[in-house]
C-alpha positions in Angstrom: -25.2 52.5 45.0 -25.3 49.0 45.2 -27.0 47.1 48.3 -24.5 45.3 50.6 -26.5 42.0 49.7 -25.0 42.1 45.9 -21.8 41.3 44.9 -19.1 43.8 44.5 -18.1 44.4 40.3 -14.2 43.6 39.8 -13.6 47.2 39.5 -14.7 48.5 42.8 -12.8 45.5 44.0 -9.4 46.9 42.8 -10.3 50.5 43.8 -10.5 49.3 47.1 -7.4 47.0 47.0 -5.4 50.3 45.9 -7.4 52.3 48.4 -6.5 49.9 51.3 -3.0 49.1 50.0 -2.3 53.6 49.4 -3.2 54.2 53.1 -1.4 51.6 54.6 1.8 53.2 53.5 0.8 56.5 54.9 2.3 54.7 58.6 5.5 53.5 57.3 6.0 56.4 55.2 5.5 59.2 57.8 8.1 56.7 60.0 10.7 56.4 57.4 11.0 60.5 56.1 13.9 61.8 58.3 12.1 65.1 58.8 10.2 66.4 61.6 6.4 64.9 61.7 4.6 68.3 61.6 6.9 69.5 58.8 6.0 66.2 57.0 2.0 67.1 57.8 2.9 70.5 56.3 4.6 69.5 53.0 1.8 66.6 52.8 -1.1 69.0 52.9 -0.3 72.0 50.6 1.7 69.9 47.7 -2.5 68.1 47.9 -3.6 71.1 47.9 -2.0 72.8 45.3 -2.5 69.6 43.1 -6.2 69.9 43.9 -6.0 74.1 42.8 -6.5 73.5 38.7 -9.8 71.8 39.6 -10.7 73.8 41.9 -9.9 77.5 40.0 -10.9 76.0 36.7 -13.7 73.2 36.7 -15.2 74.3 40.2 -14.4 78.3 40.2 -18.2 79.2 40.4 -18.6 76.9 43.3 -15.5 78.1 45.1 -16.6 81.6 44.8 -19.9 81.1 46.2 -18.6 78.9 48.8 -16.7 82.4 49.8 -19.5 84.7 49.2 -22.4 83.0 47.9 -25.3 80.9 48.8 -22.6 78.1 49.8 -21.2 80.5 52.7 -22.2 77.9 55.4 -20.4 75.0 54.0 -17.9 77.1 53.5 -17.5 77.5 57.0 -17.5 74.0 58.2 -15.0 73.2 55.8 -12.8 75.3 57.4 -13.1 74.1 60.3 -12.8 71.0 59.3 -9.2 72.1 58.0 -8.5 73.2 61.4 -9.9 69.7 63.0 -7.6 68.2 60.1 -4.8 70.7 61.5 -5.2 69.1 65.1 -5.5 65.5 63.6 -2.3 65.3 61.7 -0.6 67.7 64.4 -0.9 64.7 66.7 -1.1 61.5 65.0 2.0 62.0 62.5 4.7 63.1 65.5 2.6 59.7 67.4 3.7 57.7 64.3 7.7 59.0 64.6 7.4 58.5 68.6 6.1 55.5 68.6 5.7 51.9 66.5 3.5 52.2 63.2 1.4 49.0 64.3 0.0 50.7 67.8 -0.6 54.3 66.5 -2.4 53.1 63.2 -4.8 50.7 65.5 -5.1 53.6 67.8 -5.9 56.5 65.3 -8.1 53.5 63.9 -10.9 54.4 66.9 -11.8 57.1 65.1 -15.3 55.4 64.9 -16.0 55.0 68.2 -15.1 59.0 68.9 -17.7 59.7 66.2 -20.1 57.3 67.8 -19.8 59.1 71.3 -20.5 62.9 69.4 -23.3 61.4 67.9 -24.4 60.3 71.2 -23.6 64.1 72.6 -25.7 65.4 69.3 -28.8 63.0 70.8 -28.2 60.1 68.2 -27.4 57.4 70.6 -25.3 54.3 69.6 -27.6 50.9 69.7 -26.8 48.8 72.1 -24.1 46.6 69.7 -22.4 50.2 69.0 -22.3 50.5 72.8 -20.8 47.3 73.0 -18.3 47.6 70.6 -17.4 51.5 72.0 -16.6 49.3 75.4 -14.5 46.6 73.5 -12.2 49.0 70.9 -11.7 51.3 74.4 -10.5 47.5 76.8 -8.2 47.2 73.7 -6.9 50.6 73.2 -6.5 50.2 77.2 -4.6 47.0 77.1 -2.0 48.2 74.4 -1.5 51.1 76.0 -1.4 49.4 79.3 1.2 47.0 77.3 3.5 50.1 76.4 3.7 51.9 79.9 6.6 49.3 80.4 8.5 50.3 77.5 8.9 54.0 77.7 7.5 57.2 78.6 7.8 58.2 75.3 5.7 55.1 74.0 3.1 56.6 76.0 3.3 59.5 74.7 3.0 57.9 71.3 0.1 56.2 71.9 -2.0 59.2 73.7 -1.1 61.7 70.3 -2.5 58.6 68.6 -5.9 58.9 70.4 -6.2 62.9 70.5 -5.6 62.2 66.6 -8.5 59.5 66.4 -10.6 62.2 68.1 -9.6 65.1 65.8 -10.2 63.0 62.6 -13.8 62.2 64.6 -14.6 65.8 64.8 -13.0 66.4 61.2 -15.4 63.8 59.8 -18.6 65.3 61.6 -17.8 69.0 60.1 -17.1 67.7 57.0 -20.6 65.9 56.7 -21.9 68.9 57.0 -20.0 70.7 54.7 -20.3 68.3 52.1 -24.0 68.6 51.8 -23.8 71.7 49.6 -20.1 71.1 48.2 -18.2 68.5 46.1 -15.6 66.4 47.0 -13.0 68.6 45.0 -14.0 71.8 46.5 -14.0 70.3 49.9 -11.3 68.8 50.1 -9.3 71.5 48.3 -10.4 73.9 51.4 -9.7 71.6 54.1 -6.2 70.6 53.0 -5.1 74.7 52.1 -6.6 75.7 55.9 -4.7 72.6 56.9 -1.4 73.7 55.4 -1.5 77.3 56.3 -2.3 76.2 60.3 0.7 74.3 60.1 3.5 76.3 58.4 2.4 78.8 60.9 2.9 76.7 63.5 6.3 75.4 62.1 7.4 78.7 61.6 6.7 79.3 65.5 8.3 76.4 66.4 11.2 77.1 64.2 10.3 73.7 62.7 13.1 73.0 59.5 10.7 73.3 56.1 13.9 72.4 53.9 17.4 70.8 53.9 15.8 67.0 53.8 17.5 64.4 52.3 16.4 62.9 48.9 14.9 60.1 50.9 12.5 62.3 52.9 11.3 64.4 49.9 10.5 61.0 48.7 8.4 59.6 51.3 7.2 63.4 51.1 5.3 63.0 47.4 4.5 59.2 48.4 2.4 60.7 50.7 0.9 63.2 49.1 0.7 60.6 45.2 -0.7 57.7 48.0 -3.0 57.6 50.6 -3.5 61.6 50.6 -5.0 61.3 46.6 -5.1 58.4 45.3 -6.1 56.3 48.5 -9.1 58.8 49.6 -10.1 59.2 45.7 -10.2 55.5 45.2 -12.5 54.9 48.6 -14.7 57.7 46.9 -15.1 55.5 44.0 -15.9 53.0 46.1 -18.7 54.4 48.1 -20.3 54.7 45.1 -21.0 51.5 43.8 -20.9 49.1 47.5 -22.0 50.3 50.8 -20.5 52.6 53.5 -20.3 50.0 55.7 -18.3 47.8 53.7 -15.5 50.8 52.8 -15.4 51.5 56.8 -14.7 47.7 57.2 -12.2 47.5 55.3 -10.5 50.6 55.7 -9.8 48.6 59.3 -7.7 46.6 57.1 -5.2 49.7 57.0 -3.5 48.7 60.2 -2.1 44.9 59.4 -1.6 46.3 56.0 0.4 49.2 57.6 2.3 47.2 60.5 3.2 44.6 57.6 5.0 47.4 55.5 6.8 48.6 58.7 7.8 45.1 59.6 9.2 44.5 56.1 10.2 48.1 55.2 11.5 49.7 58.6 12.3 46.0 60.8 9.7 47.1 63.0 8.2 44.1 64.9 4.7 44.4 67.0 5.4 44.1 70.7 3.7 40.9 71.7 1.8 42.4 74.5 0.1 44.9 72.7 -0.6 42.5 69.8 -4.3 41.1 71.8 -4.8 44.8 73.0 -4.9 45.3 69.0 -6.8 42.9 68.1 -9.4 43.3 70.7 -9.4 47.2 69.5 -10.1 46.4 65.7 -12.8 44.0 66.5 -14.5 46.8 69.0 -14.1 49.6 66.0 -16.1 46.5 63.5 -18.8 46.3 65.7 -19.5 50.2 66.2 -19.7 50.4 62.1 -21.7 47.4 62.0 -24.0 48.4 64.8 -24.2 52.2 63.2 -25.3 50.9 59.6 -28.0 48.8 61.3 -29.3 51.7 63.4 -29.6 53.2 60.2 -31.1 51.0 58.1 -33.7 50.3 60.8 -34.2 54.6 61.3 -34.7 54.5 57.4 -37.3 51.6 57.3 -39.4 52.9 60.5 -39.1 56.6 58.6 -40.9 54.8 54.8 -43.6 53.0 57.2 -46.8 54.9 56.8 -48.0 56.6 59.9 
């Protein structure tokens, strides 16, 4: 992995141009199907996963089987329940995106940082004190555009707070996963958290009496966008990425998800940011910039005091 002092090649440039450009369509995309948000999550998550199944029954059979009843049994587990966290995430951040404006849930689910800065502080890795202060600023902003949207309606509200229990979700997806993905690869990984994810939600669509079919062409469009976009192609490219510039740098820019996203609604869907929540935003994204900033220092600085002879 490079060091975040040397410059980035070309090529990891453009993987993270695609990456960024991929999952700021997810937004617009979700806003624009004319089918119901946890049948979209549904539809999103097993099509991946069923692309993912060659891999993961051909190349990666012998780690898949003792994932289920091998030495890899413990991974195993936090996979799945990181496909349940993934369940909850897109159960309330993609019905957020369809009640809502893309700009303000994308910013919100954005936090997701600052969530997994607070369970590391519950874990007994407390934030330094610039993670602290960025926690304080992404949570005035998310206050202030929510603040911004009680005037509008009830249901922009109810928007933004899916938003946030989304942000939180994807937090506590993130922390499973790191612990999963100590003993498995990013295939078989992500190939168990997206079939748990699937088969949660059709069974909560098929409680809900949630429609599966009858979608115009335009939905089943925005459907495979999804799934060809920022569900492969956008996480695959940042994996590329991670491996030739720093995490910090990827988490920075993946920040760069909400403009890109609230641009493609402005042009695509006519949607225009509300003024009022526009500071509220911006306020937010700095806050989340600091807490990854702050986190990589804390780390870097664990990592030196760690090498210094005793």
């Amino acid at each position: 992995m490079r060091s975040s002092g040397q410059p980035i090649a070309p090529l990891t440039v453009l993987a993270l141009a695609v990456a960024v450009c991929a999952v700021s369509s997810s937004a617009p995309l979700i806003a624009f199907a004319a089918a119901p948000a946890l049948a979209v999550a549904f539809w999103r998550n097993g099509l991946a996963s069923v692309a993912l199944t060659p891999v993961a029954l051909g190349p990666r059979r012998a780690e898949v089987r003792d994932t289920i009843r091998g030495s890899r049994r413990r991974a195993g587990m936090f996979a799945l329940l990181a496909g349940v966290a993934l369940a909850a995430h897109f159960g309330t951040w993609m019905p957020s995106v369809q009640l809502g404006t893309v700009a303000t849930s994308t910013a919100l689910v954005a936090t997701q940082p600052v969530w997994q800065g607070l369970i590391a502080a519950w874990q007994g890795r407390r934030p330094s004190a610039a993670g602290w202060v960025g926690i304080v600023l992404a949570v005035a902003g998310a206050a202030w555009a929510t603040g911004a949207d009680v005037g509008v309606s009830g249901q922009a509200v109810l928007a933004d707070a899916l938003a946030v229990l989304g942000a939180i979700f994807a937090a506590v997806y993130t922390a499973l996963g790191e612990q999963a993905r100590v003993a498995l690869s990013t295939t078989t990984y992500t190939w168990i958290c997206y079939g748990v994810c699937a088969v949660l939600l059709l069974v909560v669509c098929l409680a809900g009496g949630v429609d599966l079919t009858g979608y115009p062409p335009q939905a089943w469009a925005a459907i495979l966008g999804l799934v060809a976009g920022a569900q492969l192609l956008g996480h695959s490219m940042f994996n590329y990425a991670l491996q030739h510039t720093s995490a910090t740098t990827v988490s920075v820019l993946i920040l760069l998800e909400v403009p890109g996203a609230a641009l493609l609604a402005w042009l695509w869907l006519g949607q225009v940011p509300r003024p009022g929540t526009l500071p509220g935003l911006s306020l937010l994204l700095a806050g989340v910039a600091v807490v990854i900033i702050g986190a990589a220092r804390s780390t870097r600085a664990a990592r030196v005091r760690e090498s210094l002879p005793t």
